[in-house]
N, C-alpha and C positions, 0 to 999 in steps of 0.2 A: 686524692682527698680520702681521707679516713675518718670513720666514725665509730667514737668511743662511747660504747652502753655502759651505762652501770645497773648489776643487777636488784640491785634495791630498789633503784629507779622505777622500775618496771612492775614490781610489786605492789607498790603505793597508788601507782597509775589501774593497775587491773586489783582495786579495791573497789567495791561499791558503796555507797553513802546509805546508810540506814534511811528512809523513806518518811518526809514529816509527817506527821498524823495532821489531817485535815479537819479545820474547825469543825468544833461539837454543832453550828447550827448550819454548814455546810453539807453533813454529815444527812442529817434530820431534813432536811432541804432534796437532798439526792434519794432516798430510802422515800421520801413522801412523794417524788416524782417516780417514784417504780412502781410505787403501788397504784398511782394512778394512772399511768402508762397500762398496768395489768387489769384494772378495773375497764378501760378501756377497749381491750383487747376481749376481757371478757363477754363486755355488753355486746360488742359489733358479731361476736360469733353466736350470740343467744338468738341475736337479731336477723340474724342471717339465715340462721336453722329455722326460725320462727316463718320467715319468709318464704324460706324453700317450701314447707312443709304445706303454708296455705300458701302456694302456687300450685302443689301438685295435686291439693284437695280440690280449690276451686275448677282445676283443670279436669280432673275425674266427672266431681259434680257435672257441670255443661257437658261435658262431652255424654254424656248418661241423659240431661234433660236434654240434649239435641236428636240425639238415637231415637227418645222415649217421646219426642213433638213428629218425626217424622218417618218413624217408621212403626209405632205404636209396640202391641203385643208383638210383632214380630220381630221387632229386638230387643225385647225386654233382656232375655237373660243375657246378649252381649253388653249391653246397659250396664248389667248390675256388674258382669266380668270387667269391662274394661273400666271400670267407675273403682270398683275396690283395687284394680291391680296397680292403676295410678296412683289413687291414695295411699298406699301403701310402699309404695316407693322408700320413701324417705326413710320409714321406720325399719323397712329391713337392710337399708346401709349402713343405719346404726351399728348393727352387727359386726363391724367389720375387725373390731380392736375386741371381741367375747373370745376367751379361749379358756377351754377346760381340760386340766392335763391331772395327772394321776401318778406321781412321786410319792413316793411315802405316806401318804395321803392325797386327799382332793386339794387341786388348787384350781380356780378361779381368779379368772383375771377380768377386767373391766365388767362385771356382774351389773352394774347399773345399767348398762345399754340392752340388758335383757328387758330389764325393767320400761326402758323407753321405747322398744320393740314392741313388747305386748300394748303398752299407750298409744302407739301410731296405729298399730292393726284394728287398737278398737275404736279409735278414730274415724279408720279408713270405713271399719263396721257402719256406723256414727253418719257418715258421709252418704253411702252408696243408702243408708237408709231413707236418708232425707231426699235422696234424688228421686228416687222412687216410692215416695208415701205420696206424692202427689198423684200421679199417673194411676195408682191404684186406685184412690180415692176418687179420682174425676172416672175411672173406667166401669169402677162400682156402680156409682151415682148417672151414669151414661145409661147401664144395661138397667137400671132401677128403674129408671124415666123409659127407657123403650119401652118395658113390662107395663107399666102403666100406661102408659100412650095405647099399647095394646088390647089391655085390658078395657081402658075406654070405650074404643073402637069397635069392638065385641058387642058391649053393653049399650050403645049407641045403635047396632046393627040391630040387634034383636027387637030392639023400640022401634027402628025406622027401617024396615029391609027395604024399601025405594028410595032411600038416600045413601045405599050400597058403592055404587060408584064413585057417585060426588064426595061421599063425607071424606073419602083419601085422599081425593084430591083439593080438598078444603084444607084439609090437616098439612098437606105434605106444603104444598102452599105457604100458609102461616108459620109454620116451622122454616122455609127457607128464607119467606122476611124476616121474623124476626132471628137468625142468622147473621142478614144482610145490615141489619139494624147493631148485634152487636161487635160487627167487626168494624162495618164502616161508619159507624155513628157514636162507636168508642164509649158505648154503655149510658147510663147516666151524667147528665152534666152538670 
């Protein structure tokens, strides 16, 4: 059995057909689904960033007010280290697409993430501040009330020096109820 080609044949077959243009609202239909497809894409990584950023804030923060409820001035500055190093996290992996090279001139590449770099660090500034304005604040107001509580005492002693003994332990007393009053009695009702 034999088989006869013809070479024109072959020609006509490895032709390709010009590609019909697809309807005008076909067209506007597909180009409106890209763009919402990319508005989508866009939101969920704004969203994401936004999320990372306050996970690793919140997580500096508490780990800073945890340090700073139970270990007090003595780990303060680990507090404040591990509180900014967290927060900061995010902003300096931004960095990672920044590159500056030096052709014929300066070029700069992704220069905006410098921009968001500096924003996260003062952030994280932002952050480790708010962890610890409290602990300052109540350590102040702590030593403020001792001095007076002292001061008192003094000024009580020199009126009553036969109530030398007792008045400490009338004071130390009432200070440890009411204490007892605001932890387990959960303040005002």
């Amino acid at each position: 059995m034999t088989y006869d080609f013809d070479d024109n044949q072959d020609e006509m077959v490895g032709e390709i057909a010009p590609d019909t243009p697809l309807p005008k609202d076909l067209l506007e239909h597909l180009e409106s689904r890209k763009k919402h497809r990319q508005e989508i894409i866009n939101t969920t990584e704004k969203l994401t960033r936004f999320f990372i950023g306050w996970s690793l804030n919140s997580t500096g923060f508490f780990i800073a007010k945890f340090l700073l409820i139970n270990g007090g001035s003595l780990y303060y500055w680990l507090a404040i280290s591990l509180c900014f190093s967290i927060s900061s996290v995010g902003s300096l992996a931004g960095l990672t697409g920044f590159r500056i090279n030096y052709k014929e001139g300066l070029e700069v590449d992704n220069g905006q993430n410098v921009l968001k770099a500096v924003g996260g660090v003062a952030g994280a500034v932002g952050v480790t501040w708010l962890a610890t304005k409290d602990y300052q604040y109540f350590e102040n107001l702590t030593k403020e009330t001792a001095a007076q509580i002292n001061q008192d005492i003094a000024t009580i002693e020199k009126q009553y020096p036969q109530l030398d003994p007792w008045l400490g332990i009338v004071i130390a007393a009432l200070l440890l109820l009411g204490g007892f009053r605001l932890i387990f009695g959960g303040g005002d009702k």
